[in-house]
C-alpha positions in Angstrom: 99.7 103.5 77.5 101.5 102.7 81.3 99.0 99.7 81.6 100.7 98.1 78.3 103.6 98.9 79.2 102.7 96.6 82.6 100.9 93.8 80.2 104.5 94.1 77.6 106.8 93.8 80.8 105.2 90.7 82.0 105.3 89.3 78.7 109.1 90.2 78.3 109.9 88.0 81.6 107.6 85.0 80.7 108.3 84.8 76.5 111.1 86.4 76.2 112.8 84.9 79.9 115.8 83.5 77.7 116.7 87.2 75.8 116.2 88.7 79.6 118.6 86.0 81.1 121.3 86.2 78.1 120.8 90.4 78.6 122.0 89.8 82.3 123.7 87.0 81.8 122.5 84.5 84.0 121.0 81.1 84.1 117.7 81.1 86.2 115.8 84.3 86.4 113.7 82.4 89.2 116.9 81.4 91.1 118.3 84.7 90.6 115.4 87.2 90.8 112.5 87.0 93.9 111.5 90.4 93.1 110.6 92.5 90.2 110.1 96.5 89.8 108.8 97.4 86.5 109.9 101.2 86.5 106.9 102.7 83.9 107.5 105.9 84.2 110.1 109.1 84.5 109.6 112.4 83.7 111.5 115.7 83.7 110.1 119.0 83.1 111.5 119.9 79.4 112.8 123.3 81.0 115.6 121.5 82.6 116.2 118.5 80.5 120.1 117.7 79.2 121.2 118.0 82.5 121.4 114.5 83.7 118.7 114.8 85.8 116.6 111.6 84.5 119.8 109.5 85.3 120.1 111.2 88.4 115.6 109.8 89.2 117.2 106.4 88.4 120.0 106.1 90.7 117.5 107.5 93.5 115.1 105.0 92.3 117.8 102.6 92.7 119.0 103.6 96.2 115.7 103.6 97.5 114.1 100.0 95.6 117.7 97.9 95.3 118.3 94.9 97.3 119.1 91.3 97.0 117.2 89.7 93.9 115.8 92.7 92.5 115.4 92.4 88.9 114.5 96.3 87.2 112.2 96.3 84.3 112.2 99.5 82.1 110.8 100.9 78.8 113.0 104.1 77.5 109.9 105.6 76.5 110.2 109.2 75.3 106.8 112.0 75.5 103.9 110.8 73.2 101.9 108.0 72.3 102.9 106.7 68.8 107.4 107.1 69.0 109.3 105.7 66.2 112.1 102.8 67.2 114.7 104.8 66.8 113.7 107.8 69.7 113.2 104.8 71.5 116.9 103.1 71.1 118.3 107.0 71.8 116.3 107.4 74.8 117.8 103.8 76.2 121.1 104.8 75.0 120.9 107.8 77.5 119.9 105.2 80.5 122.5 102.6 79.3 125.2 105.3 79.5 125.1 105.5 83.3 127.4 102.5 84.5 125.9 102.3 88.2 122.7 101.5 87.0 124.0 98.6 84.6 120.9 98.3 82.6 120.9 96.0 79.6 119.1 96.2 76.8 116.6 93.0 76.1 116.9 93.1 72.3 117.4 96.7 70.1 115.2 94.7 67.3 112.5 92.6 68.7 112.4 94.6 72.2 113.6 98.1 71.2 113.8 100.5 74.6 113.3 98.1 76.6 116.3 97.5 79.4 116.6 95.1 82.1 119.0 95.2 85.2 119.9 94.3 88.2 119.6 96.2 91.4 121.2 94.0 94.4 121.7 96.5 96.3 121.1 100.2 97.2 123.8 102.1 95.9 124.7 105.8 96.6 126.8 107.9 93.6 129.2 109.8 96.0 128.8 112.2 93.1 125.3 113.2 93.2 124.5 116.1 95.8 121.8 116.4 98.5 120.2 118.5 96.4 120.2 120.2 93.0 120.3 123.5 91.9 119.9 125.4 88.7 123.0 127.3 87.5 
């Protein structure tokens, strides 16, 4: 499954370049964009889910990986093989929700769960602790 995931990203940025370029509104991915991380996948042990801690993965992931021209490539994938369109539009509603990472969804119908942003630089959340503990 993660390798066509890979083989659906790079299709994304080469056929579908103009629904990736109206998603982050720009004119020239190859003028914006020199390099690409396609984020495949996340995973948080279902005993401590519905605490934010996925978003929380992301913005380390972005703190770590952003800088100038970095275009982020994700698929909201949820746990299983064959997932109906709709977990997949919930599970990129959760990612969509966090405003620092600014992801953008490529198309809900022809490109459902999958989300593109931009990551130009890496950004701290002043509200995210060194480290996390359960209550």
């Amino acid at each position: 499954m993660r390798s066509q995931h890979a083989m659906q990203a790079f299709h994304i940025l080469v056929d579908d370049a103009a629904l990736v370029r109206k998603a982050l509104k720009v004119d020239d991915l190859s003028e914006e964009f020199g390099a690409v991380a396609h984020l495949d996948r996340m995973w948080v042990d279902p005993a401590v889910r519905g605490r934010g801690l996925g978003l929380r993965l992301m913005r380390e992931a972005q703190h770590a990986l952003g800088r100038s021209g970095l275009l982020v490539v994700l698929k909201a994938h949820p746990d299983g093989d064959k997932v109906a369109n709709t977990a997949l539009l919930k599970l990129a509603a959760y990612y969509l929700s966090d405003k620092q990472l600014d992801f953008k969804a490529v198309s809900k119908s022809k490109r459902p769960g999958w989300l593109v942003g931009s990551w130009h630089e890496p950004l701290v959340n002043e509200d995210d602790s060194t480290f996390y503990y359960l209550d």
